[in-house]
N, C-alpha and C positions, 0 to 999 in steps of 0.2 A: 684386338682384345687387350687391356689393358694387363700391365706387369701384376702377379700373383692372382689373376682373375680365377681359375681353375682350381688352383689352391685353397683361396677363400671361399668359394662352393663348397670345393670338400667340408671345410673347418666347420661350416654352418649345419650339417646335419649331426657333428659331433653332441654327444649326451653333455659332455663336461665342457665349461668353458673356456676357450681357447682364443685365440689374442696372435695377431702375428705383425712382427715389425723388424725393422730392420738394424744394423749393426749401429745403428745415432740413438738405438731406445723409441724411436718415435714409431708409433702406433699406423700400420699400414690396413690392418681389418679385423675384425672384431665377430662372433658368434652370436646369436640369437641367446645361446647358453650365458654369455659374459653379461650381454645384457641384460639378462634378471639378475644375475647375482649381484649387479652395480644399482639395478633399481632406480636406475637417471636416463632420465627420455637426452641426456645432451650428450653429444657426442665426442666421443675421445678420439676419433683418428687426427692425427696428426702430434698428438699428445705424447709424452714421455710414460714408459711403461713406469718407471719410478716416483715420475710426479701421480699417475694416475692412483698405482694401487699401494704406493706408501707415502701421498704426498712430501716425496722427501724433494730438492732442490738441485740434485746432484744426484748422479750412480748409486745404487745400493754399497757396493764397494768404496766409494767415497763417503758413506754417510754411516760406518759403522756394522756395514750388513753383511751378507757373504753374498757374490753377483754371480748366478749360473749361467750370465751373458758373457763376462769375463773369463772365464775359465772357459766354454766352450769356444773362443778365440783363439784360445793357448791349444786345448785338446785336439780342439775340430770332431768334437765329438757328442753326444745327447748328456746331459749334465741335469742331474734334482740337487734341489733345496727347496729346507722348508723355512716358508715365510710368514708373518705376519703383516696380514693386509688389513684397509680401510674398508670396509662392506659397511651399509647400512645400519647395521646391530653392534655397530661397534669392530673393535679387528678383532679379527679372526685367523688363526693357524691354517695355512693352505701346504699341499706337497705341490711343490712346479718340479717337472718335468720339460726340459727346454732343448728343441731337435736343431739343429742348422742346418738351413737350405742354403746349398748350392747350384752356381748355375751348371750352363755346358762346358767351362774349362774348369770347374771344381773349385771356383772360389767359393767362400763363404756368402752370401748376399742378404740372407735373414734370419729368420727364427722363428720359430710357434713354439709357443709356449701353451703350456697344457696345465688346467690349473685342477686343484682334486683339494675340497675342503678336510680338515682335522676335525672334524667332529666333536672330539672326545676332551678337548683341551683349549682353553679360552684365554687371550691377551690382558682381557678383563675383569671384573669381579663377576662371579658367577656362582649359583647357588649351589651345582653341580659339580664333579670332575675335578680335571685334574688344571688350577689357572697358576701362569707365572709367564714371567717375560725374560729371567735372567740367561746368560749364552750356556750355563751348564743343564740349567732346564730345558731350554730350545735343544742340545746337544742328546738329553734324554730321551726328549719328545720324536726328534727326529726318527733316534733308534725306533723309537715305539712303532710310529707311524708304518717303518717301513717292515717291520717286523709284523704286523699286525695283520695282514690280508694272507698269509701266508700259512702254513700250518705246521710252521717249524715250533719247535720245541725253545721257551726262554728262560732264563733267570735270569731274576732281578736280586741285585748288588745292594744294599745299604742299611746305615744302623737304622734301629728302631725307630720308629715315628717320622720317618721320611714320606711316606703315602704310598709305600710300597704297593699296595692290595690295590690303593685310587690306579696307579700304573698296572696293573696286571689286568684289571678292569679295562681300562681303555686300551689295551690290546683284546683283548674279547670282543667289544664293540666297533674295533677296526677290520675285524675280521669277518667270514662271510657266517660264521656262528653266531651274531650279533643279538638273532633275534630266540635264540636256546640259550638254557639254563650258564648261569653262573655259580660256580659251588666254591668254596673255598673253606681249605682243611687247615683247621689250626694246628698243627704236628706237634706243636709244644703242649697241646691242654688235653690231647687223646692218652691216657695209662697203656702203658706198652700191650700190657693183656687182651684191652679193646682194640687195639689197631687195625690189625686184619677184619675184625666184624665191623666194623666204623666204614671201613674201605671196601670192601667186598661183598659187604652185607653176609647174612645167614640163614640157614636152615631152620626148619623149629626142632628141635632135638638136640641140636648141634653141641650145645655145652648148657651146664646148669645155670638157668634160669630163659634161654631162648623157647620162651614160651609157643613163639610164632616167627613165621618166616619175613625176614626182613630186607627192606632192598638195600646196599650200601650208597657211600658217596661217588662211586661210579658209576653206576647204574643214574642215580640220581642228576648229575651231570652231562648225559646219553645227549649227542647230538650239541654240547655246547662246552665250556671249558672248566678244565677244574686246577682249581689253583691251591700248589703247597703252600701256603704259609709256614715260613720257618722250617724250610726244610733238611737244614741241618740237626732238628731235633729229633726226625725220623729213627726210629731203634733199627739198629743194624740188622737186628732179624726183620725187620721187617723191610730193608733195603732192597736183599737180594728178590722180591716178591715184587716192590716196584720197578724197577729194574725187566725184569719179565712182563708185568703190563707195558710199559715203554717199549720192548722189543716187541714183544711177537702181538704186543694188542687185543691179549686177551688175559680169563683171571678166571676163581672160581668160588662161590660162595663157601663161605666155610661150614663144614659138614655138608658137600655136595662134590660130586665125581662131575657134573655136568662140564665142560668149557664154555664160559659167555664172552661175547666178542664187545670190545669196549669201544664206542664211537664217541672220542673224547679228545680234546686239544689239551695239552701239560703245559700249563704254567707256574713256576716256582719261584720261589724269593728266600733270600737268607741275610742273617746279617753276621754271621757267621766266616771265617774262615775257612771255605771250605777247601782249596787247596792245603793249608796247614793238616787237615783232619784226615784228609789222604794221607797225610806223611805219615800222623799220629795211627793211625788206625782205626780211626773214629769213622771215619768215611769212607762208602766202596769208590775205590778210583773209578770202576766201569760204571759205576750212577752219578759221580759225577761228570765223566767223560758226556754221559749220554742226556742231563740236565743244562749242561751247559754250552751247546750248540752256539745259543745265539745270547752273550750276557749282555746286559744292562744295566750302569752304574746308575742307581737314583743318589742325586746328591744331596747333602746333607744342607738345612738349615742357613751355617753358617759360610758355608760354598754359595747361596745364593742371596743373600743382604739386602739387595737390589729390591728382592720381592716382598721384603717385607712389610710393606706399607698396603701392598694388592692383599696379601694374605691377609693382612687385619682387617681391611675391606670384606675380604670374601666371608672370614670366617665368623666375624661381627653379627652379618648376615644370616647364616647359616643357624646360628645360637641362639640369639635373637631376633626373628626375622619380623617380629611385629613390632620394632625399635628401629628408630632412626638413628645410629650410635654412632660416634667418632672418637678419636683417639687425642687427646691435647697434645701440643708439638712437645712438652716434655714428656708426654708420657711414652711418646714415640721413642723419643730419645735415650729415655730408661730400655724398652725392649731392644733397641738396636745395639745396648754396649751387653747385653745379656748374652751366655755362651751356648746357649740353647743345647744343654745335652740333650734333650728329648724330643729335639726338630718338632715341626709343627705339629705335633702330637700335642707336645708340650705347649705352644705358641695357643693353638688352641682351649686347651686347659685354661690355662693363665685368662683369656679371654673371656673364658666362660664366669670364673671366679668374678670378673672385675665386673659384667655383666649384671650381675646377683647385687655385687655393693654400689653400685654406681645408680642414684636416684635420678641426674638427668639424663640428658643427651653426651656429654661428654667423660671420657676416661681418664680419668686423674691417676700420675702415679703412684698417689695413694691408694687406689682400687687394685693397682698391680703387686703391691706387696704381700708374698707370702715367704713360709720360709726356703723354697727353692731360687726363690728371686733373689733371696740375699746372701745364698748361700756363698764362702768366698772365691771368685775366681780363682780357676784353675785350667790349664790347656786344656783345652775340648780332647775329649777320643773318643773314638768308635764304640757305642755305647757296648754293644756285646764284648768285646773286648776289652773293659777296666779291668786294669790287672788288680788284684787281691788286695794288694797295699791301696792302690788308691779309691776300690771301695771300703775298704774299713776307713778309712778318713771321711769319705761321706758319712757313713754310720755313727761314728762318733762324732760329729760335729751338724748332722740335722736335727734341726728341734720339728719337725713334722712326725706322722705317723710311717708306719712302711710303706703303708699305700699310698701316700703323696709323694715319699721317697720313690718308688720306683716310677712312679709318673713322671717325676723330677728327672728321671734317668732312660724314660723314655722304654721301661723295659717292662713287659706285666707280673703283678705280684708276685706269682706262679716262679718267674723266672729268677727275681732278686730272691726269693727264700731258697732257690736251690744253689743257687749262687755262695749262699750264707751257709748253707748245710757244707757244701764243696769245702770250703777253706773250714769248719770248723772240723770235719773229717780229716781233715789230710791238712794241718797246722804248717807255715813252713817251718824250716828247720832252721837252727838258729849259730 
């Protein structure tokens, strides 16, 4: 029987596709599974796992990648990453999973590797989710990925208009709740008053005007994920209430003694400080202890640069998808020296605008200018966090409306007027 014969039987009845070769990279047998997902009647054994599935020339590790064949060398142990492969449709995000087989004295002698597509996230322009190719993005996605089948509890990390919600999304869809409801609670646009009936839903009697019994956004969510948006804006009263769904997994309508049991995955995003809010008082330590299990920094805009040539692809698309649209190399060149406070929130915006004034096929940076495009450079920060000084310098020097201002700032209307109410209330002191 020839070397790995028994093995490679195994690998063939595996669901996912699976790949085994040995410590040169080169391809020793292949799954029935690999084979559809390569869609080529031609054969790769013998073939380098690196030229196959990233046509690269050399090692992932020599070519700019991270190598889970390298590191299980060093460990002697089962090693993931997540890669981007050549498939048919273009690359796509895989998790690899990679085991080292050993012989009878315990050397190392191969490896199978176990491949599991990212569904949720594309190398490519895509009309969908969440696409980007940069290492702080892949760095995200990874989290995501591995977070996503599990039914731990996440928050997501970042300022405004990062795609927070597209990432809370695509851990919904990684998980085994993929095909139940997705809800997401904006914590910023609910009035403290409606909260708990927003969330728990009501009785009819309950208070005036509960005409009729209503179900809340838990209930509505039952069997799939509900996501805070912004949920450092959550009223402290109404903290310690989430905090107790979180724990024991249950809640009660308001005006009702009944206990309902909530079958629901928590996921939450803030852009928010919310360690600082613990200090302040702003925020229960025990809900942020019990929010933040597993965080996940989404990065911002100009953390990922690289991608921004894919994102105006994508988002082009998306705006106009009955246009064939491109971007002129200056006008590329204008959005790339731009500080994007409002990360691609904003990126899209701008997008959208040039779309409307733009009569052909191409985007001139003349279709890009508005007054957030010209507004004058200044260090980027963390949109939730412009200290007081440096939003009154915005204020007084945009010629836009507020509502283009706070899209400029990447933060919703709602938010820069409370913003604006905050510092006109409590003036600094001089």
């Amino acid at each position: 029987m020839r070397p790995f014969a028994e093995l490679a039987s195994f690998l063939e009845v595996q669901p996912e596709p699976h790949i085994l070769f040995d410590s040169h990279y080169r391809i020793i047998a292949v799954n029935t599974a690999f084979r559809h997902s390569c869609d080529t009647q031609a054969s790769v054994i013998g073939r380098t796992c690196y030229e196959v599935s990233h046509h690269y020339d050399a090692p992932c590790d020599q070519s700019g990648e991270t190598c889970p064949l390298a590191r299980s060398l060093v460990s002697g142990k089962c090693e993931r990453d997540l890669h981007l492969h050549h498939t048919p449709h273009g690359e796509e995000y895989v998790n690899i999973e990679l085991t080292p087989v050993r012989d009878d004295q315990g050397e190392i002698v191969a490896f199978v590797e176990k491949m599991e597509p990212v569904n949720v996230a594309k190398g490519l322009a895509e009309q969908h989710g969440l696409v980007g190719r940069a290492k702080t993005f892949q760095e995200m996605l990874a989290l995501v990925a591995r977070v996503g089948p599990s039914e731990a509890v996440a928050l997501l990390n970042g300022e405004s208009g990062t795609g927070k919600e597209l990432a809370a999304q695509a851990i919904h869809q990684a998980s085994r709740r993929a095909h139940a409801p997705f809800i997401a609670v904006d914590c910023s646009g609910i009035p403290e008053s409606l909260f708990e009936s927003e969330l728990f839903g009501h009785e009819r009697g309950a208070f005036t005007g509960a005409i009729s019994r209503k179900k809340g956004l838990v209930e509505a969510a039952s069997g799939g994920s509900l996501f805070f948006d912004e949920v450092g804006e959550i009223p402290l009263s109404m903290q310690v209430k989430l905090l107790r769904l979180l724990e024991t997994g249950s809640y009660r309508r308001v005006g009702s003694t009944e206990l309902r049991r909530a079958d629901i995955r928590v996921i939450s995003a803030t852009h928010r400080d919310l360690p600082e809010m613990v200090q302040t008082g702003s925020f229960r330590a025990d809900l942020f202890y019990r929010l933040n299990i597993f965080p996940i920094k989404v990065p911002a805009l100009r953390e990922r640069m690289d991608d921004l040539p894919l994102l105006v692809k994508t988002l082009l698309s998306r705006v106009a998808p009955e246009r064939t649209l491109s971007l002129s190399p200056d006008a590329l060149q204008h959005l790339l020296a731009h500080p994007f406070h409002g990360n691609v929130r904003e990126l899209r915006n701008l997008l959208e605008r040039a779309t409307l004034l733009c009569d052909g096929n191409v985007i001139l940076p003349s279709h890009l200018l508005n007054p957030s495009m010209s507004h004058p450079r200044r260090t980027p920060s963390p949109v939730g966090e412009i200290a007081e000084a440096e939003l009154q310098k915005w204020l007084s020097t945009y010629q836009g409306s507020r509502k283009e201002l706070a899209k400029a700032l990447g933060m919703s209307e709602r938010t820069l007027y409370r913003r604006i109410h905050s510092f006109a209330s409590n003036p600094p002191e001089s």
